[in-house]
C-alpha positions, 0 to 999 in steps of 0.5 A, spaced: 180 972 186 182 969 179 180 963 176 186 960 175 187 961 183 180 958 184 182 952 180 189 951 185 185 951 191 179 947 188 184 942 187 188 942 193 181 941 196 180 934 193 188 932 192 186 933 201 179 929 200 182 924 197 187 923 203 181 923 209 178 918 203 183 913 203 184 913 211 178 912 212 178 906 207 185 904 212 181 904 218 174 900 216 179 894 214 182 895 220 174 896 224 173 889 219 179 885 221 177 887 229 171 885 228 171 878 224 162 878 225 157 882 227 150 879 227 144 881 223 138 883 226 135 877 224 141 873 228 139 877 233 132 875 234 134 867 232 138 868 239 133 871 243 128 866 241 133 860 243 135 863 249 127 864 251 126 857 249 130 854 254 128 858 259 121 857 258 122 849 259 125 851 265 120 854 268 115 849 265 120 843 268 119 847 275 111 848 275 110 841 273 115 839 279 111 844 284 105 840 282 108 833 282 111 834 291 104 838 292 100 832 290 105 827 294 104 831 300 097 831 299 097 823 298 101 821 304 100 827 309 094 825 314 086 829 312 
């Protein structure tokens, strides 16, 4: 193979790269346009941490009922 011919298909090769390269430019804007937000790492542990707050109040709130019907029942229920 000459140089000259090694020199054509060497470029036809980038002149192809440049294509995929702006295609794939095209369809990232198009993924980003999708998807206005994805949330970091950090946004995600923020989450998990509200989202387990609340329930732990929850179940704190119905222990503390549990404990407050058992204590009635013990006062008003006969020995």
């Amino acid at each position: 193979m000459e140089t000259d011919e090694c020199l054509q298909r060497i470029e036809t090769d980038i002149h192809e790269m440049k294509a995929d390269i702006t295609d794939i430019k095209v369809s990232l804007a198009k993924i980003e346009a999708t998807l206005p937000h994805i949330a970091t790492k950090a946004e995600v542990e923020e989450a998990k941490h509200e989202a387990t707050k609340g329930k732990n109040s929850v179940f704190v709130s119905v222990i503390a009922l549990l404990l407050s019907l058992g204590a009635l029942a013990a006062r008003f229920l006969p020995e």
